[in-house]
N, C-alpha and C positions, 0 to 999 in steps of 0.2 A: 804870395798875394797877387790877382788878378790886375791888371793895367787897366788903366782909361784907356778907352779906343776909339776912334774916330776918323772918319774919310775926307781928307784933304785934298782940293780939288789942282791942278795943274791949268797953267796955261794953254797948254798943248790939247786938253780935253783928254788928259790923263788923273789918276787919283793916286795920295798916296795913304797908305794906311799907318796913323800914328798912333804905337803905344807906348802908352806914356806912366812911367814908374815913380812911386816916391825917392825920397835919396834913402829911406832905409830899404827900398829894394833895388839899388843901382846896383848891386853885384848880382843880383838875377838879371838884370836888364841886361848886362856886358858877356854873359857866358850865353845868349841866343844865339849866335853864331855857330857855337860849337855843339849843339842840341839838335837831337835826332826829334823827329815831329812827335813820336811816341811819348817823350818826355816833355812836351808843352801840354799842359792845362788842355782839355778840350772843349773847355767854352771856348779858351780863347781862337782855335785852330777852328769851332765852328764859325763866331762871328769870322773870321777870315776867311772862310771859304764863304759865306753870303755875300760878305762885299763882293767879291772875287766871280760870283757869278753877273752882278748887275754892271759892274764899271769894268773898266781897262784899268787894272793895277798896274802902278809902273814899279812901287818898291814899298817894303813894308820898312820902317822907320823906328826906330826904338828910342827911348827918351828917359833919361834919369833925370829926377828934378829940374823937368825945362833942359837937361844938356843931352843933345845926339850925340848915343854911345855907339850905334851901329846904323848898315843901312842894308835889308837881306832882298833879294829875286823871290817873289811869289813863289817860282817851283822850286827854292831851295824849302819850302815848309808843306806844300801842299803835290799830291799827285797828279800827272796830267788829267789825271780823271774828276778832278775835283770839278770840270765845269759840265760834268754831264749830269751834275745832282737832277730831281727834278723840278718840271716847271711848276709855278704859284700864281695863280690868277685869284684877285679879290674883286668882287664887284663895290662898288657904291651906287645907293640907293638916296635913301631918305638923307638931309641933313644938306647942311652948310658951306660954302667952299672952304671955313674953317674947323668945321667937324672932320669932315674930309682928310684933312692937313693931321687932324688929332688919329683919328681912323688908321691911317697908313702908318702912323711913327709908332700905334703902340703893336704892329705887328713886328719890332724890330725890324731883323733884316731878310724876312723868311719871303717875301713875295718878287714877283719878276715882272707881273705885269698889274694897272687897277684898270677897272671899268668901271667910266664915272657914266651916270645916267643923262646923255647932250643927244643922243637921237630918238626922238617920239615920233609917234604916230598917231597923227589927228582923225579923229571920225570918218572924215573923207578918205582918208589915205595919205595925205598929204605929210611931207616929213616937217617938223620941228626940231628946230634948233633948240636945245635947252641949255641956252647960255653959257657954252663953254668958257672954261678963265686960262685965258694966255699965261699969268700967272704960274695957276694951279700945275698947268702943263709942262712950264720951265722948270720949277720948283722938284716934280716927278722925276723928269730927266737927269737931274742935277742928282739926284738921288739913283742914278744908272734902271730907273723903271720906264716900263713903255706903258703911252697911256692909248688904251683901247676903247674907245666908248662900248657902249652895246646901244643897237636898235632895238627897239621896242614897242608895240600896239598895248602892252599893260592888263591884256587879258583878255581887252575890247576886240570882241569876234570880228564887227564888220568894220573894224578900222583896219584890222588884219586883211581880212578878203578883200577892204578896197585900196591898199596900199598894192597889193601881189598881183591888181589890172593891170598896172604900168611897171613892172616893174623897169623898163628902159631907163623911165624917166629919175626912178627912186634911186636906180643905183649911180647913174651920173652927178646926183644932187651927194650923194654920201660920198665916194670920190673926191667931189670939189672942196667938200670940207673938210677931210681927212688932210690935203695936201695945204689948203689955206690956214688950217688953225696948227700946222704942224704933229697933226696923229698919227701913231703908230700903228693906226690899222682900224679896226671895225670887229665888234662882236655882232653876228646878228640871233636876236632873242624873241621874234616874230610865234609867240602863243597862243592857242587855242582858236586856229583856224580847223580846217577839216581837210579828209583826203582828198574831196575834192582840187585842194590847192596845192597838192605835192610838187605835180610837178612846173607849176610858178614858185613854188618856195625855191626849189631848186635851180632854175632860171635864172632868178634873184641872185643867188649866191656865185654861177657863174660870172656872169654879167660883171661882179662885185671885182670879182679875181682877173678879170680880162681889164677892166678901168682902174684899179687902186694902181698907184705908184707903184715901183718895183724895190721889193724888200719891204711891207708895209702888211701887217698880220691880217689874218681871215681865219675867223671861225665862226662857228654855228652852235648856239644851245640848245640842245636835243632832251623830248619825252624821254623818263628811262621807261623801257616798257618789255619787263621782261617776260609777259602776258602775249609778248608776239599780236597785239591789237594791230590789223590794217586798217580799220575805218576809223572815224574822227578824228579827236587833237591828235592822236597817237600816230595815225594814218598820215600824218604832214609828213613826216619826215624820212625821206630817202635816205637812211645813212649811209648807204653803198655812194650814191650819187654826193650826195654833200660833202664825205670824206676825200670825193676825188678833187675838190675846187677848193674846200679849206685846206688851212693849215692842220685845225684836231676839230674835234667836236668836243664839244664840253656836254657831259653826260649830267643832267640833273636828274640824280638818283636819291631824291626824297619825295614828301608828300607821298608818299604810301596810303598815311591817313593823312584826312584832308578836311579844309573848312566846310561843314554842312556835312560830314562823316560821319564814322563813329569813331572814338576813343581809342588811339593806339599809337605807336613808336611813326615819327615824322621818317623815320628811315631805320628800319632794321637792318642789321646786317646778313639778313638774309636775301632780306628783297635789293638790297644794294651789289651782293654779288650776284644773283641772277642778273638783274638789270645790268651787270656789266657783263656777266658770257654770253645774253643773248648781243651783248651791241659790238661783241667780237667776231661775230657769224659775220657778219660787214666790214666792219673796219679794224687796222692792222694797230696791235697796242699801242704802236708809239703815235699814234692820230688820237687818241682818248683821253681827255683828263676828266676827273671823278668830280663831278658836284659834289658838293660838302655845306649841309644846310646848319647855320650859325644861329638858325632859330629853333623855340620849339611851340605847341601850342596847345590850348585849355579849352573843358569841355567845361559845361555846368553840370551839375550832377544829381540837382532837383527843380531842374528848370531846362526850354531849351531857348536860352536867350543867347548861351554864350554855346557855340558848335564849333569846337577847332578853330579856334579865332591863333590868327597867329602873333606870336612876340617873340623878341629877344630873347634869349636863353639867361641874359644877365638881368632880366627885369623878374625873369622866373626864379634865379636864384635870388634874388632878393626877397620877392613873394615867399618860397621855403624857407627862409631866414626870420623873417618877423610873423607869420602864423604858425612857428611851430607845426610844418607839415611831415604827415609823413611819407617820409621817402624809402622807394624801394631800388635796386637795382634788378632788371628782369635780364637774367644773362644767357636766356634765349636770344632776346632780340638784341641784346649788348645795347641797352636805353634804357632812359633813368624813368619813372615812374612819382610824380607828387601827389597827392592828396592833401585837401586845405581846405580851411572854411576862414572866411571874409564875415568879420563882425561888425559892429557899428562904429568898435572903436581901433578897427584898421586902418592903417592910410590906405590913401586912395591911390588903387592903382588902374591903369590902363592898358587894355590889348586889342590888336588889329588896331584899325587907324583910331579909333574913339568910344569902343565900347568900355566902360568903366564896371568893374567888379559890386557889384551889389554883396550886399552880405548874401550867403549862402555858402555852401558845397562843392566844389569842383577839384577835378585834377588835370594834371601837365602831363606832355610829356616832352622830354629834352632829353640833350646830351651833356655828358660830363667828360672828363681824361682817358675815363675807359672806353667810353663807346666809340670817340674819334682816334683814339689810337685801334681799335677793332677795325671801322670801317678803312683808314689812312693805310693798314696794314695791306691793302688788299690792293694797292697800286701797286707797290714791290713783288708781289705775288703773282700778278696779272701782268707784271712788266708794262703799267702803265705810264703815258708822257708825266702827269702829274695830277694836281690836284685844283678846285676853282672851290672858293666859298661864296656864300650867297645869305647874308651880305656884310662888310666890314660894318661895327659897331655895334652889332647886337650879341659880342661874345662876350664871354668872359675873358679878357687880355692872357692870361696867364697860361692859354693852350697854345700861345707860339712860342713858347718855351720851348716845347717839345714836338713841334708840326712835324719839319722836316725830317726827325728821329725815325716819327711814327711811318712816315713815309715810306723810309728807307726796311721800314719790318724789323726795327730794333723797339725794346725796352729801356730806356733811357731810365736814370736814376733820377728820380725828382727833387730830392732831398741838395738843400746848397748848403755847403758847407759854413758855417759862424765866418763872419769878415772878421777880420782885425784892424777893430775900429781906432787904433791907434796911429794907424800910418800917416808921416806927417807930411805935407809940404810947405810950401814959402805963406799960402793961402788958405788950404782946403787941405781935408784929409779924404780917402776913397771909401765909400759904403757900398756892398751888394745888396738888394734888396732882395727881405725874407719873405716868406709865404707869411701873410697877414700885415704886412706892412702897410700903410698910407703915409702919405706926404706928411700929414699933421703929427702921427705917431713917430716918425722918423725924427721929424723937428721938435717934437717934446720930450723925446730919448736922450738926442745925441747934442741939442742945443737949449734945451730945458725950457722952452717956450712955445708949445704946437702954432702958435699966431705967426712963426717966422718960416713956416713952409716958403710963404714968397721968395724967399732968400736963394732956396733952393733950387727951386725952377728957373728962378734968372741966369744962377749960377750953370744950370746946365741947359739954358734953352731951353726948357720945356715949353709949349705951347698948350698942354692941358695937367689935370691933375692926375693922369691914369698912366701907372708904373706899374711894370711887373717881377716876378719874381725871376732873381737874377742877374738884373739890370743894375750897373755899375754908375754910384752917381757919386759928385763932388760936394762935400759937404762942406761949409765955411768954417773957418773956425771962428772961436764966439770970440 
């Protein structure tokens, strides 16, 4: 039977990792000691090596009903190589400082660093603060992540060109906040200027790496452009020259097809590896992590009202769920394919910031397990640093299941094994949760009441209703 697991934080600004067994498994709990890491469970050797990438472990802690049976050295389970996994960047976008909080916990333990959206660019150029949370930032840390904002003009051309006049003045002002609110650095995400401005983008990014604190990250989000375009948007970007003043460059290798386009895969995996061999003629794999877009987007298909309007991937599978659409897999482009029509008596849904689906004809296109395992596969391949999605909360939770697998260029088994829902303790017994599980279904199963899900979230801290498959929770008993 799998443990409860959980990172215990130390005085010292050390963590320890406690897993914690029923008393009908305290004879597995007492023979850890004596177990070669091949014969531990490997969920559980994965959650340990995730902690183990964001904290300083001091000791991993074993526990039979509430009593320490053992106490083991991280490298007596794990490889010295276990902290060279690779890197995880998640941006945040839209949403809450408590979306946010929900955003990050259901990626488990898969990410290293979030980009929350606190640096804007105003019309003039002028940078805005967008309300960073002291909080939010303590709270990250404590969870061994580094919090990187990104800079951003938002798309806005001449916010762009007139931000990249000064850039003296822009990068002294980001600097001072970096060190004042406590951040671990700076993304900068400065879109859809022209080549006229390459080399102030560049400037910019210097500037950045000569003032930011020492030990404090620097990167740059880069056109994928495996088209080799010098002139316009694509034209900004030196990545010869930016790779030398970042840390990596975060390659955004989607929008392929785009809003006001026509109809096709937000990133094939075709155009994802070109876009990444041409952006290795420049820079060295371990500077490059693979954008990974968490959206997808919908055409109309007797109208042109709705043109690649973008959304969520989890708002489109929802859309293929109650219109009976049909769905294709195109295993050219390794991208999912919907076709749907929107009746009178559909709910109402919405994409891009507020275009709402009229009745009519349209199709998606998104990603599923297969195509982000296709594209994820092509870091270990390419021997890239890692991986950046864009943006947390518009996935389907249940691909960080398998992120880091896919990563690494493995086929992970998706299938979890039946719990046994019998294990007891003083309190609560342990559940893994299945593929189709909800909070409600879980509580009408196992406590014969769906109205006492509350029970269950309190009991394990949850802060939203989104669980995914895998994920070990304490159930009360009745």
């Amino acid at each position: 039977m799998l443990p409860y697991v959980k990172l215990v934080p130390n005085a010292d600004g050390t963590f320890d990792i406690y897993l914690e067994y029923s008393k009908r498994d305290a004879e597995f709990a007492r023979e850890w000691s004596g177990k070669d890491p091949g014969e531990i469970p490997p969920s559980v050797l994965e959650t340990i090596r995730s902690h183990a990438k964001k904290a300083r472990i001091k000791s991993i802690k074993i526990f039979a009903s509430g009593v320490l049976v053992s106490t083991l050295a991280l490298s007596s389970l794990l490889p010295v190589s276990a902290a060279s996994d690779h890197y995880v960047l998640g941006y945040l976008y839209h949403g809450t400082e408590q979306q946010y909080y929900e955003y990050v916990n259901q990626t488990g333990n898969v990410l290293d660093t979030v980009a929350p959206s606190y640096f804007n660019i105003a019309e003039d150029g002028s940078l805005v603060l967008n309300h960073p949370s002291t909080s939010f930032i303590e709270q990250m840390h404590a969870k061994g992540l580094k919090v990187v904002p990104f800079l951003s003009n938002h798309w806005n051309r001449t916010a762009g060109i007139n931000a990249l006049k000064d850039v003296e003045t822009l990068s002294t002002q980001i600097a001072s906040y970096v060190e004042e609110y406590n951040l671990d650095g700076v993304n900068v995400d400065i879109e859809n200027v022209t080549h006229e401005q390459k080399d102030q983008y560049t400037e910019l990014v210097r500037l950045l790496r000569e003032k930011l604190p020492e030990g404090k990250e620097l990167s740059v989000a880069v056109a994928a452009n495996p088209n080799n375009w010098q002139v316009g948007w694509h034209g900004s970007y030196d990545y010869a020259a930016l790779a030398e003043h970042a840390d990596y460059l975060m390659l955004m290798a989607y929008d392929e097809h785009f809003e006001g386009g026509e109809a096709g895969p937000v990133a094939s995996v075709d155009f994802v590896e070109r876009s990444i061999r041409h952006a290795l003629t420049y820079v060295s794999p371990d500077k490059l992590v693979l954008g990974v877009p968490l959206y997808g987007r919908v055409w109309s298909l007797d109208s042109t009202r709705i043109v690649g309007k973008g959304t969520g991937s989890r708002v489109i599978q929802d859309i293929v769920k109650t219109t009976g659409a049909t769905v294709t897999y195109d295993e050219t482009a390794q991208a999912v394919k919907a076709e749907f029509t929107i009746t009178d008596s559909s709910p109402q849904y919405t994409v891009g910031s507020d275009f709402v689906l009229l009745p009519g004809r349209y199709v998606a296109w998104y990603d599923d397990a297969r195509s982000y395992q296709a594209k994820l596969s092509l870091i270990e391949k390419y021997g890239l640093k890692g991986a950046g999605s864009w943006a947390l909360g518009q996935e389907d939770p249940s691909i960080w299941e398998n992120y880091e697998s896919w990563m690494d260029g493995n086929t992970p088994d998706t299938e979890v094994p039946a719990p046994d829902d019998s294990t007891d303790t003083a309190e609560y017994f342990i559940y893994e949760v299945r593929k189709g599980d909800t909070l409600w279904k879980i509580s009408q199963k196992l406590l014969g009441d769906g109205k006492r899900y509350p029970e269950i979230m309190e009991l394990n801290q949850l802060t939203s209703e989104t669980i995914y498959v895998g994920q070990v929770l304490r159930i009360p008993k009745e």
